[in-house]
N, C-alpha and C positions, 0 to 999 in steps of 0.2 A: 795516718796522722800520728804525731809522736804526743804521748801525754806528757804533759808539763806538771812540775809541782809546784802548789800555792808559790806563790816567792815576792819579789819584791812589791813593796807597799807603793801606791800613788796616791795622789790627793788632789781635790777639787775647791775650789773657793765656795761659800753658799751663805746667803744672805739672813738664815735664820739660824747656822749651826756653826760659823765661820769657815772652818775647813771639816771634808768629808775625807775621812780615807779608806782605801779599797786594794787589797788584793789581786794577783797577776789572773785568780779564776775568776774572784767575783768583775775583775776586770772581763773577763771573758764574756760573762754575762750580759754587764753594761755594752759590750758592740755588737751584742747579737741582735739580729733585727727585729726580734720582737720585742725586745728594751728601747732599742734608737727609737722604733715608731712613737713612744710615749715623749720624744722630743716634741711632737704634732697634734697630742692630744691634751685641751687647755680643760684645768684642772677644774673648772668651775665653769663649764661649758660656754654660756652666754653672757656672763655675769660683768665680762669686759664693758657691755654696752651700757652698764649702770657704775659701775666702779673701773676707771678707766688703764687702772692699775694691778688690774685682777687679768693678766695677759698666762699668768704662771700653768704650766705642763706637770702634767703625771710624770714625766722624766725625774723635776728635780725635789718631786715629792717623794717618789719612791727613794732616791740616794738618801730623803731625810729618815724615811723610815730603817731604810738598814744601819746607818748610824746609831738611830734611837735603842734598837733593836740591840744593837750589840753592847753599846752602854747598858741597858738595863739584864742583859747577860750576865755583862760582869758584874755588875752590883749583888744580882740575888746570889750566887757561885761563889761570892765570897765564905771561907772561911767560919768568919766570925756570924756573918746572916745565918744561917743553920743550924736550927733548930735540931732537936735530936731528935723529933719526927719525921723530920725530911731527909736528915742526913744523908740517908744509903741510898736517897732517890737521885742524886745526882753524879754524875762520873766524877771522880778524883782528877784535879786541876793538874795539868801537864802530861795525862793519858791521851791516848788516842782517842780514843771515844769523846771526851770530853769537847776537844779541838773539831773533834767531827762535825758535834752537833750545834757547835758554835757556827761553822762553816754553814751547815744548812740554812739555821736558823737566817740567818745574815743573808743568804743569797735567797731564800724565799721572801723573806722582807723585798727583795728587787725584783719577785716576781707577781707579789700577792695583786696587781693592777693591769698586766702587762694585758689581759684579757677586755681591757673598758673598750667599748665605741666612740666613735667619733663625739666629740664634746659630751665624755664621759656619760654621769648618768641621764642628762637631759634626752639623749638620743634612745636610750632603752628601754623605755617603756613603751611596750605594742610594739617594735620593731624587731625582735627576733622570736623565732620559732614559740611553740610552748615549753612551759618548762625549761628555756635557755635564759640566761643571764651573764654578766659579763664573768662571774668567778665560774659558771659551767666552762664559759669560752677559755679564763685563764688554765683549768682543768686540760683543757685539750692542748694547750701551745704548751705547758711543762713537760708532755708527751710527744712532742712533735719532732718534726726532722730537725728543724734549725736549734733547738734545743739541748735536741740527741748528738747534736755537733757539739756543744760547751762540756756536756758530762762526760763526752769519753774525751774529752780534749785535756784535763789534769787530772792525776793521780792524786791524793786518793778521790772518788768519781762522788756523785753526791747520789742517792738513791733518789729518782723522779719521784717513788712514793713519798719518800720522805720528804719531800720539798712540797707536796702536793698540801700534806698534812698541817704541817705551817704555815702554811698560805692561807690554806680555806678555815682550818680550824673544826674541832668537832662537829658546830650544828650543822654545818654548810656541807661536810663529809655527810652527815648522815639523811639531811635532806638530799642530797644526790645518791643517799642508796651505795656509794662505792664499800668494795669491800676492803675497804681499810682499817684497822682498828687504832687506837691509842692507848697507852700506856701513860700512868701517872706522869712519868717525868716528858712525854712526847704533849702531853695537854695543856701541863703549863709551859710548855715554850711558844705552842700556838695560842696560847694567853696573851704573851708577847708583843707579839703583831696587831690579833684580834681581838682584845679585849674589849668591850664599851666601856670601861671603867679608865682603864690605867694601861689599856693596847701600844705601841709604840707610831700607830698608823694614825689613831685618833689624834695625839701629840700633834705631830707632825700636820698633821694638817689644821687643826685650830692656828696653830700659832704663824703657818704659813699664809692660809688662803688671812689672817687678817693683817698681818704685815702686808702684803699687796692688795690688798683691798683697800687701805689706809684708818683702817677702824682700830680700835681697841680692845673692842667685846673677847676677842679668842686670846690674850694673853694673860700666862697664869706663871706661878713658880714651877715649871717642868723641872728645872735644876732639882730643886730640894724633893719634888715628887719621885722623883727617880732613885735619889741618893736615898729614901725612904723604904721603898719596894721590898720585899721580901718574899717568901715562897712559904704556905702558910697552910695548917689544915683549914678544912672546911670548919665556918663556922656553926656552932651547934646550935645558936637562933634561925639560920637561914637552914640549915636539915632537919629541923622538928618542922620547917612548915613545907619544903621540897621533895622531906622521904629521902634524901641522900645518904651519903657514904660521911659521918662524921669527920673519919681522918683524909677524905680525898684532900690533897693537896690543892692548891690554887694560886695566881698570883695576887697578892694584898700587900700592905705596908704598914709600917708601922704608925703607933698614934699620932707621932711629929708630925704625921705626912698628911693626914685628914682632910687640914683645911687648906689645903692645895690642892689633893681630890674635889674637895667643893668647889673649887675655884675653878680646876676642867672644866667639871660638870656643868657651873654655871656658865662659863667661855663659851661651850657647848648649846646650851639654851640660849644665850642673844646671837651667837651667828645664826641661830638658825631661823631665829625670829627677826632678823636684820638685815643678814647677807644674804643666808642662803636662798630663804623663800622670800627675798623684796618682791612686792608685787609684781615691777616690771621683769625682773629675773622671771618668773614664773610665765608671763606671757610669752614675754620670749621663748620659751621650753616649746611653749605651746604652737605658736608658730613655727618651730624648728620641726617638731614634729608629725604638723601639718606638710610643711613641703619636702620632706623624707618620707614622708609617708604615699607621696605624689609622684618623686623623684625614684626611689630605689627599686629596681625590680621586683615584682609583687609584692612592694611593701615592706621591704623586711632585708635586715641585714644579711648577709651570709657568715654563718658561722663556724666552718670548717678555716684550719688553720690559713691556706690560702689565701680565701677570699675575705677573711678574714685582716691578717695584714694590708691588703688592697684599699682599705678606706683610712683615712685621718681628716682633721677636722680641714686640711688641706682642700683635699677633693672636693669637699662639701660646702666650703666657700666658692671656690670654682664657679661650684655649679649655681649655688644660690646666687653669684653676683650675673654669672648668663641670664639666669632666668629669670632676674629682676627686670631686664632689659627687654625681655622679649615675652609679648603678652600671651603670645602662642605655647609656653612653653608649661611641661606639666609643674604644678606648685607656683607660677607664677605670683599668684596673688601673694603667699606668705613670702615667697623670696622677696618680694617689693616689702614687706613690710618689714623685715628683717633689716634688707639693704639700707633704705630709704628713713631709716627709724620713723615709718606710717603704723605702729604699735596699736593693738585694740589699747584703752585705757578702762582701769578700774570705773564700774558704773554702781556697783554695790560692795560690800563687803558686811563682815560676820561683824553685829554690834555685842560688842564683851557684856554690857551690863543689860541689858535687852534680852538676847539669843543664845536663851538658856533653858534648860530643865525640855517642857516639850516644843518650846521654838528653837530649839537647836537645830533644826532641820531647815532656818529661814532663809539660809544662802542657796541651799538646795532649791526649795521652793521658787526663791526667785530665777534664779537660772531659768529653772522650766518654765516658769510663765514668761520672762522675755522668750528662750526660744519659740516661743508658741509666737506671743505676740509679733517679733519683729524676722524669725527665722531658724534654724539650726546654723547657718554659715558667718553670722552677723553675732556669734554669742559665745564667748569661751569661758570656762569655770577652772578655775587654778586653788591650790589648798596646800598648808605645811602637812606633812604626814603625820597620821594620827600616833604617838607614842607614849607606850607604857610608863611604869615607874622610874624612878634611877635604877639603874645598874646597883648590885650590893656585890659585895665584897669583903674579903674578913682582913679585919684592921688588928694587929698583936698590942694591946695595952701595953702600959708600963708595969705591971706586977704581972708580964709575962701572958696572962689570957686570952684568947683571941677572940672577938664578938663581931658580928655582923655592922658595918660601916652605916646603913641605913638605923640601926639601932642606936647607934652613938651620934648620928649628927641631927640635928632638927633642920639642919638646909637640907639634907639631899631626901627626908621628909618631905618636904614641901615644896621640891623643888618646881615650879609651874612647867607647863608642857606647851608648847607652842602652837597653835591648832586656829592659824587665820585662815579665812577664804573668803573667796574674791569672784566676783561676776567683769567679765570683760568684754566691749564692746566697742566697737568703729571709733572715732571722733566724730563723726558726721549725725552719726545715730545716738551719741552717749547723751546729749543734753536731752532731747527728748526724754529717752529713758529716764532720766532724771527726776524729769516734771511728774512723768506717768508714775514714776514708784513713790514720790514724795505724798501723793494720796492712796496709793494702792497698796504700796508695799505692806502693812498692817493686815490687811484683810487677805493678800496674800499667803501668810505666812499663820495667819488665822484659820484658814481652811485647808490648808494641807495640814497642819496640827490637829485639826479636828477627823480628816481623814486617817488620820497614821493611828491614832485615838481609837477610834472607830473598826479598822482591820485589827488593830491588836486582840481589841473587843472580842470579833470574830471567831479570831486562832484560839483563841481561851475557851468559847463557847465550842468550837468544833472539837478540843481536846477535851475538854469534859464530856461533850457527848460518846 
């Protein structure tokens, strides 16, 4: 095969960025088959069946992220952004180097998903190996043949490492143990991509999945947040309480840019209390789950490069619309309910001003006593994922200082956490449930409080003895 150099530019139409452009390699990239497949994989797995307009692919999310990705490149690389602490961390504009790492960064942006299952993350839980996930899996296809076919296909070659790095980003690197290390200027690029603050991935998908969703929640100023960005020491509120490295670098932005950070952030909190985790979205998971977990050989996806490409959410329709039809078939039941929109429906949920302090365990509790009562097969339990604080980040004031972004705003203070859950159950059996928890549910949620009460009790007494 003859190596080709970077060369002429193409461009695509796109409904949240207008036009995308792209490169003769990172063109390579995009028709390598482990990019097309993200043509098949729908960004927001089931979520079509409640927002009819939520059809959009990991394909044309990722094209938003390497655009994102390279804008916010050239913003911090600017000149005039560059601090004289950072200065000598970055390659001088129109070197090699400089050009190099733009190239990676931009084509890891096309790579950092290429690893999802079939209807993303809804499919992944309990269906691969241990210790596998979709960024383990994207791990392996950046290494792989059909891959090893793009890198040595133009000159200059991109290092797999180096792509690997940007992709997954440090904590994802070192919870997988690889022996890769980073370097200041290699951390904040995979800042870049991975950020939970100001990442190029997050962007890109608040602003997408609510544009096809038809909601509002996920749109923010990303214009001015971007043109704001900057490349920044660590701030010295967030390493007196982390033990960090004062002067490590990081990506943040300047004070203009704050309350457009808050504005992500908050984007970030109603999708996730809206869209992502809508009740019925989450049943759905669940059902998905159930009849993949019926359907795929032992359960569980295959995760070498392979067998890997061999699923999209193609196959998995396939199979579900077969075996909604045929009562003999494994997963019948969930494929019918999938198909057929036969959905369990919410029979309980977490009450906010109630189910709190030690009845916060009331969703739990009831779960279990329906399973008891009515079945384990007749009873699903769904919940938004439980999550920490805001993201911090260091923000450069206007007399030049730089402070911890949590310190200067009272929203991302207080920003609420999303934390509903949900009891679901048949149609046929929900009203019942109804009736029976409309007197029971109290004394439920009473007694198991009293028990959880009671073992903690225990652990106290047995550690003191």
């Amino acid at each position: 095969m003859t190596a080709r150099v970077p060369g002429r530019s193409n461009e695509v139409r796109d409904p949240v960025h207008t036009f995308i452009d792209f490169n003769s390699l990172e063109r390579e990239v995009i028709d390598s088959l482990p990019f097309q497949r993200l043509r098949h994989v729908h960004q927001l797995a089931l979520s079509g069946q409640v927002y009819p307009g939520a059809s959009h692919k990991r394909f044309e999310h990722s094209l938003g992220v390497m655009h994102l990705a390279g804008r916010i490149f050239d913003v911090v690389t600017k000149e005039e952004k560059l601090s004289d602490e950072v200065r000598d961390l970055v390659p001088k504009r129109g070197e090699a180097e400089f050009s190099y790492w733009k190239t990676v960064l931009r084509v890891a942006a096309l790579c950092h998903d290429i690893g999802h299952l079939p209807f993303s993350h809804a499919g992944e839980e309990d269906l691969l190996p241990e210790d596998w996930d979709h960024e383990r899996i994207t791990l392996e296809l950046i290494g792989s043949g059909p891959m090893a076919e793009v890198w040595n296909s133009v000159r200059p070659s991109p290092v797999p490492d180096d792509v690997i790095k940007l992709a997954l980003g440090p904590k994802k690197v070192a919870s997988l143990k690889l022996d890769l290390s980073f370097d200041d200027w290699e951390g904040v690029l995979a800042e870049i991509i991975t950020s939970d603050a100001l990442g190029a991935d997050r962007i890109d998908y608040l602003l997408r999945d609510s544009l096809h969703t038809g909601v509002a929640y996920g749109r923010f100023d990303h214009n001015r947040l971007i043109q704001t960005m900057r490349i920044l020491p660590r701030s010295p509120e967030r390493d007196s309480e982390d033990g960090g490295d004062f002067g490590e670098p990081q990506l943040g932005i300047e004070r203009g840019g704050l309350e457009s950070a808050e504005a992500l952030l908050l984007a970030r909190y109603f999708m996730f209390a809206q869209v992502y985790y809508h009740p019925t979205r989450l049943i759905y998971d669940e059902h998905l789950k159930d009849f993949l977990r019926a359907w795929l050989p032992d359960g569980r996806f295959p995760v070498e490069p392979d067998g890997h490409l061999s699923y999209t959410d193609n196959e998995v329709w396939a199979a579900i619309t077969k075996a909604a039809e045929d009562a003999g078939a494994d997963g019948h039941d969930s494929a019918r309910r999938i198909a057929h929109r036969e959905h369990f429906r919410v029979v309980d949920e977490r009450q906010i001003a109630e189910d709190v302090g030690e009845r916060s365990i009331a969703v739990t509790a009831v779960f279990e006593a329906l399973r008891e009562r009515y079945g384990a097969e007749s009873v699903r339990f769904g919940r938004s994922p439980k999550r920490g604080e805001a993201p911090d980040f260091p923000v450069m004031q206007r007399d030049g200082k730089v402070a911890s972004s949590v310190s200067l705003s009272e929203v991302l203070r207080q920003l609420p956490v999303a934390r509903d859950e949900y009891v679901f159950m048949p149609a046929d059996l929900r009203e019942d449930a109804k009736k029976w928890l409309k007197t029971e549910r109290d004394n439920i949620v009473t007694a198991a409080a009293e028990r959880v009460e009671k073992e903690s009790d225990e652990e106290k007494e047995d550690g003191e003895s």
